[in-house]
N, C-alpha and C positions, 0 to 999 in steps of 0.2 A: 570676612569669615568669622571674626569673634563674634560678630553683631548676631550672624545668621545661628549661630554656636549659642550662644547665651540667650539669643527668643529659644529655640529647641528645646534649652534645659528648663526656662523657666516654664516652657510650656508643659514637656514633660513630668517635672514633680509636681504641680498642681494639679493636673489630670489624674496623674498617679494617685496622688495622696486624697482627692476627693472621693475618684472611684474606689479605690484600696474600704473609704470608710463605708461607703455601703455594700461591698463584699462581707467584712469583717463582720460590721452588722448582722447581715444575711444567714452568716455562720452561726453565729450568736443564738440566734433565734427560732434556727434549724430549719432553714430555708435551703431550697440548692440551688447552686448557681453553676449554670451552664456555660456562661464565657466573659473573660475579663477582657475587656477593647481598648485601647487606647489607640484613638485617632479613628478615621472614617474610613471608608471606600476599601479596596482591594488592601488584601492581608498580605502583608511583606514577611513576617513571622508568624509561626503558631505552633502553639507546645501546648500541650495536657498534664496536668498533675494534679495531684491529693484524690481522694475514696470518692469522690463525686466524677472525675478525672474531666475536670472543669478546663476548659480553654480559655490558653493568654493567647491575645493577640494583638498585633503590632500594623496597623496598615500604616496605607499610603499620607493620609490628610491627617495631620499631628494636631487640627484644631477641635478636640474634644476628647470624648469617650465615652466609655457606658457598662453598666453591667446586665447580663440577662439572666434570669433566673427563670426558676421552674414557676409555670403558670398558664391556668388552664382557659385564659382569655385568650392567650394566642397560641396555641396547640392542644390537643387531646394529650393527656397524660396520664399513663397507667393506673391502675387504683390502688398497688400498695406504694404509690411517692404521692399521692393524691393529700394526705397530711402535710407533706413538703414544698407545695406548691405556695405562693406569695401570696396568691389571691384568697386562701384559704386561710389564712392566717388572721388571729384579733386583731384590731384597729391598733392596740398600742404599740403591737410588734408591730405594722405595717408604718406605724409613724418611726417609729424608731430608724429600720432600715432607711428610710427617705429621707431621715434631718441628721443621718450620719456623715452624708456626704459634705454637703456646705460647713456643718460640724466641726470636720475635717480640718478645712482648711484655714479657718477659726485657729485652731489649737496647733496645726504648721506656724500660723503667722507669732503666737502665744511662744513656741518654743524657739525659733528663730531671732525673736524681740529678747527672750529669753540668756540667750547665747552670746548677743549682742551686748546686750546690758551687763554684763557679769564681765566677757573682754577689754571693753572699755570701747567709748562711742568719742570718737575725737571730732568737734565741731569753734565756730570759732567763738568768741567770748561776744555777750552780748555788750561794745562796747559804742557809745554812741558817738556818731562821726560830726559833718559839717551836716547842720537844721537846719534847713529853706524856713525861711519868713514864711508868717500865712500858713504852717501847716500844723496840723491838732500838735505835735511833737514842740512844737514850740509855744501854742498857744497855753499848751502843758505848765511852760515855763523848764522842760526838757533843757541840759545841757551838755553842750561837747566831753567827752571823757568822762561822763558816769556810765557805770556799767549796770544794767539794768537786772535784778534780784529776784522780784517777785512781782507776776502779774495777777492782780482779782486773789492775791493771796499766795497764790500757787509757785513754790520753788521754780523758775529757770535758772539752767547754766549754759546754752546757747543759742543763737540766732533762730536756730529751728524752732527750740519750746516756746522763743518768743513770739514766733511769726504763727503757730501753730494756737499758741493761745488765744492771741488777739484775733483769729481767724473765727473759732468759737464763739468767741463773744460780741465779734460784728454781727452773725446770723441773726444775734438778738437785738442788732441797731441800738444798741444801749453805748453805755462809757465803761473803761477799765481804768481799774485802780494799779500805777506803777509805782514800783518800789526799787529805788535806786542809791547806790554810793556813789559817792563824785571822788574825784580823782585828793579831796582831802579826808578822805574815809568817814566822811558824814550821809546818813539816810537821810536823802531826801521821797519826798511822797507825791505821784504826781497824779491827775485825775485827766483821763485822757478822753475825750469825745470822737467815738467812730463810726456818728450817724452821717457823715459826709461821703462816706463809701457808698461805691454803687457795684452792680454786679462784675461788669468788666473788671472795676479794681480789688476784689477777691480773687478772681483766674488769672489777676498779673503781679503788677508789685506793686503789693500790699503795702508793705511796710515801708518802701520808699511816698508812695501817698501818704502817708500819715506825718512824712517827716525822719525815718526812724533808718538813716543810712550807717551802716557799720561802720568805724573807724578807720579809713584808710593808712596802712603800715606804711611806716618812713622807711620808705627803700631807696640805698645808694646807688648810685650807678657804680655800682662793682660789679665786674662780668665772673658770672660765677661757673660759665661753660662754655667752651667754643668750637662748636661743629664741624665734622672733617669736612674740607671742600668749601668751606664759606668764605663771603670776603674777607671777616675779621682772621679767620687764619693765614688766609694769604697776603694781607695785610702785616701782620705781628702784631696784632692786637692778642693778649695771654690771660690767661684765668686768675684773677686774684688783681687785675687791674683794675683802677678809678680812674673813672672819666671825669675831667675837671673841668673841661670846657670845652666845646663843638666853636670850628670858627672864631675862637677866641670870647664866645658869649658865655659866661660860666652857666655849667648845667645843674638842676636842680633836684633833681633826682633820677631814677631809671625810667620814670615812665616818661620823663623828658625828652632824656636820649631816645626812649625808642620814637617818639614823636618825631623828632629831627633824622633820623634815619629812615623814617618811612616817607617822609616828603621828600627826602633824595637818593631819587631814584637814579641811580649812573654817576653824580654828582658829585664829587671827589669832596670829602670832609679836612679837616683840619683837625685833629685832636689832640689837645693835653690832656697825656695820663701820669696818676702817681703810681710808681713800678716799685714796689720795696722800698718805700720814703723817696727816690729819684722822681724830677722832674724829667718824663720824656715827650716828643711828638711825634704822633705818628700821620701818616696820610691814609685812607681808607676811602672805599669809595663802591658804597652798596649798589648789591647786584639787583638790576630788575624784575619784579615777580608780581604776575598777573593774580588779584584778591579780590573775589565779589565783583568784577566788572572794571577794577580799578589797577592800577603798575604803583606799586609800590617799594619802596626799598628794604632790603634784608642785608643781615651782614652774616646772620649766622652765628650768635651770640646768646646768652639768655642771663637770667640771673639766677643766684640760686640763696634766697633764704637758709641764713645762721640758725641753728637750731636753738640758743640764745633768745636773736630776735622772734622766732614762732612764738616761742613759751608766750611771747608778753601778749599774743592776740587769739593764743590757740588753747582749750581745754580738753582734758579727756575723763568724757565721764564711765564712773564704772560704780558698779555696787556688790556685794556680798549676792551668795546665790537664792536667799530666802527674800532680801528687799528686790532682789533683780527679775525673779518670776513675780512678785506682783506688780511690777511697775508693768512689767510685759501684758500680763494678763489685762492691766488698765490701758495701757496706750490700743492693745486690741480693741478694745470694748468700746475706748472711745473715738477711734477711728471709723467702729461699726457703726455707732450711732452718728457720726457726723457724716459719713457718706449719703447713710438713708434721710438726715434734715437738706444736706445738697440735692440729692433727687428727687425727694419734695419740693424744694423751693423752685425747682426748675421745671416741674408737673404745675407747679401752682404760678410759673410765668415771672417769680421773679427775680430767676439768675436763667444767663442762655446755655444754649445745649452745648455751646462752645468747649466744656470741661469733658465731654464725654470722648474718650480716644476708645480709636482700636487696635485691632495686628498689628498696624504697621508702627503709632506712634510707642504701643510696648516694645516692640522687637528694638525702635531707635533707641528708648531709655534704658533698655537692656542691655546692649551693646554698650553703651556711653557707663553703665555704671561698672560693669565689666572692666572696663578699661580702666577704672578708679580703684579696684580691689574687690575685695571677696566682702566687706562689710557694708560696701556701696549695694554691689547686688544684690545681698540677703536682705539688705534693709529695704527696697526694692520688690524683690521676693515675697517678703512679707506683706509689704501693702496690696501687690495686685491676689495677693491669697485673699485678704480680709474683703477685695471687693468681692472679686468670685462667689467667696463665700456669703457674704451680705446679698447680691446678685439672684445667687439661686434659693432664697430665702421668699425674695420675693413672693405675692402670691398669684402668682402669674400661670397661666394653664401652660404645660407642657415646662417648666420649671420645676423644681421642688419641691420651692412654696406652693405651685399651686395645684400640686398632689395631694401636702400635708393641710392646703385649705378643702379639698374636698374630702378628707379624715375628719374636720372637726366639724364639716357638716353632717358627716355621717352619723358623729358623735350626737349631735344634739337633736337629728331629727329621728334615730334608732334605726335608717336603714342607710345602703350604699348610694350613691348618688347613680343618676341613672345612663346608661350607656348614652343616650342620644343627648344631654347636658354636657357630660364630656368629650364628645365628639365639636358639638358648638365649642366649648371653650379649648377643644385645640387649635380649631382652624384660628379665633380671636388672639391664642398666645403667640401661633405663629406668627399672625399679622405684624403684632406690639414685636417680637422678637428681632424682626426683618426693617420695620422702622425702626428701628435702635441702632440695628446695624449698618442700614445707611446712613444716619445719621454720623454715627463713628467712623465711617469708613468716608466721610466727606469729610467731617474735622480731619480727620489722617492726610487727607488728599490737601486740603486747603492749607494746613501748615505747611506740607512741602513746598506747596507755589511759591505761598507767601512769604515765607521763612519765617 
């Protein structure tokens, strides 16, 4: 239900707010607009208001929407609103209304990034873990426990910025310059080569190709929760307990234990715990739970991270409100331009269509961020704004862009382009439109199979 709850909303403000911008526009420029849509097919709501007494409406199919204004392409209309009509209007105003929309959702993702930035954006420190031999991170001469500073120049302070920049500047099949302290507060400078990336490892893990694994957090097996109805409660196993040893093998850590609890399924454990500095033993003996195809064992237990221990692997960034709307305004800008070099490189054959999702893979990351908080979402929010918006930029017929591309033909040749031109280039926009969409809706489909 959340899932289904957060695709809705995120579907609904981006609708909203793109159509909203070519309304507003419309008004602007003294155009009328006869009904605002959100969604397709049969109308679930509909209400009239303002001096035009312009219709909202609310259908059935939440994936789109539109606005319709006065224009005498497709109906006869009176001759004193005959001024008012859209098709009647100069080129600039005609552009204007049309690149408000995508505009839009531009400046949603701008003040959402906005909002974020100023609250503070918690992510984890870029701290470097265990380096595989053999990978550019080591050939770096890369070491465990420096925290990585600056990459090609550019301040990082988490795993994102870092994965995000190196992302950039593989498109360019070039090297990056990193800028690290080690754990003896010395800069070191490191010159990293990421012509061995290939497309597959930009759409997966990046950064573990290159060598570049986050620091794995020393976690105790200390049980830091114990679920009603699980073995460990029925057991006496208690919150604040250490796990010393399973079968008398001393344990190494949490993800130890959980290792050994999940290979004994039914199988009665042995455990020394330290309870409030006492040595005790307890017996326990995980219940069986069918996982991906597999019986595994549960006790019903978790850990739960010191807030101490976070600090040392966790950051939160945050800025003043004048540095935090330009950082916003730039991470938009350059999220637009790096979408449109992706859908180039994948027009031009050399990254696969693999990366292009639709409804169904947004609705799942919606839901999943959902579940993370409200900074997860928006952050979320913002990106599939900035594609939308990037998207219908394009100049693709029956798009935006490929409205505002037959504006600036119009511009240069001094007349309108002609009805049967843009008749061909809808039925061709449709086509590209409809292969995209299969496309997205097989990547959708194929991740599910596959997992």
């Amino acid at each position: 239900m959340l899932t289904l709850l957060a695709f809705l909303v995120t579907l609904g403000i981006l609708v909203v707010v793109h159509e909203y911008g070519h309304f507003q526009a419309a008004r602007w420029c003294g155009v009328k607009v006869l009904r605002f849509a959100v969604g397709f097919g049969k109308p679930l709501y509909t209400r009239t208001f303002g001096e035009d007494r312009t219709e909202f409406v609310i259908a059935v199919f939440p994936l789109g929407g539109y606005v319709k204004m006065l224009d005498e392409r497709e109906a006869p209309v009176p001759e004193p609103e005959q001024e008012r009509a859209f098709n009647r209007q100069p080129v600039w105003k005609r552009i204007a209304i049309v690149a408000a929309g995508p505009l839009s959702n531009l400046l949603l993702a701008i003040v959402i990034y906005w909002v974020l930035f100023m609250s503070g954006i918690t992510g984890m420190k870029p701290m470097m873990g265990e380096i595989p031999a053999a990978t550019s991170a080591a050939q770096a001469s890369m070491i465990p426990g420096e925290i990585i500073t600056k990459v090609n120049g550019v301040a990082v302070q988490t795993w994102q910025d870092v994965r995000w920049a190196l992302l950039r500047q593989a498109l360019k099949n070039g090297t990056a310059n990193i800028e690290a302290i080690s754990a003896r507060n010395e800069t070191h400078l490191h010159r990293l080569d990421l012509r061995g990336l290939n497309a597959d490892d930009l759409e997966g893990d990046m950064l573990g190709k290159l060598g570049f694994n986050p620091v794995s957090p020393e976690i105790p097996a200390r049980v830091g929760e114990v679920l009603k109805g699980g073995a460990a409660q029925r057991d006496g196993l208690m919150e604040g307990d250490n796990v010393v040893a399973v079968d008398g093998v001393p344990v190494a850590g949490w993800e130890v234990f959980v290792r050994q609890v999940r290979a004994s399924a039914g199988k009665t454990l042995q455990l020394d715990v330290l309870r409030q500095g006492k040595n005790i033993k307890l017996r326990i003996t995980p219940d069986s739970v069918r996982e991906n195809g597999l019986t595994v064992g549960k006790i019903g237990a978790a850990y739960r991270m010191e807030e101490a221990e976070l600090q040392k692997y966790m950051v939160e960034v945050r800025y003043p409100p004048f540095a935090a709307f330009t950082r916003a305004a730039g991470k938009t800008w350059d999220t637009s331009v790096f979408s449109l070099k992706m859908l180039g490189s994948m027009v031009m054959g050399q990254m696969s269509w693999k990366g292009i999702s639709g409804p169904v893979t947004i609705a799942s990351i919606a839901g999943q961020t959902a579940h993370l908080g409200w900074k997860a979402f928006a952050g979320f929010l913002a990106l599939v704004s900035i594609s939308l918006g990037v998207l219908n930029l394009l100049p693709v017929p029956v798009l935006d862009g490929g409205h505002l591309m037959y504006y600036i033909v119009e511009i240069l040749k001094g007349s309108p382009v002609s009805e049967r031109t843009m008749e061909i280039g809808q039925r061709v926009g449709l086509a590209l439109l409809g292969l995209l969409m299969t496309i997205a809706l097989y990547n959708d489909f194929n991740r599910i199979i596959t997992g």
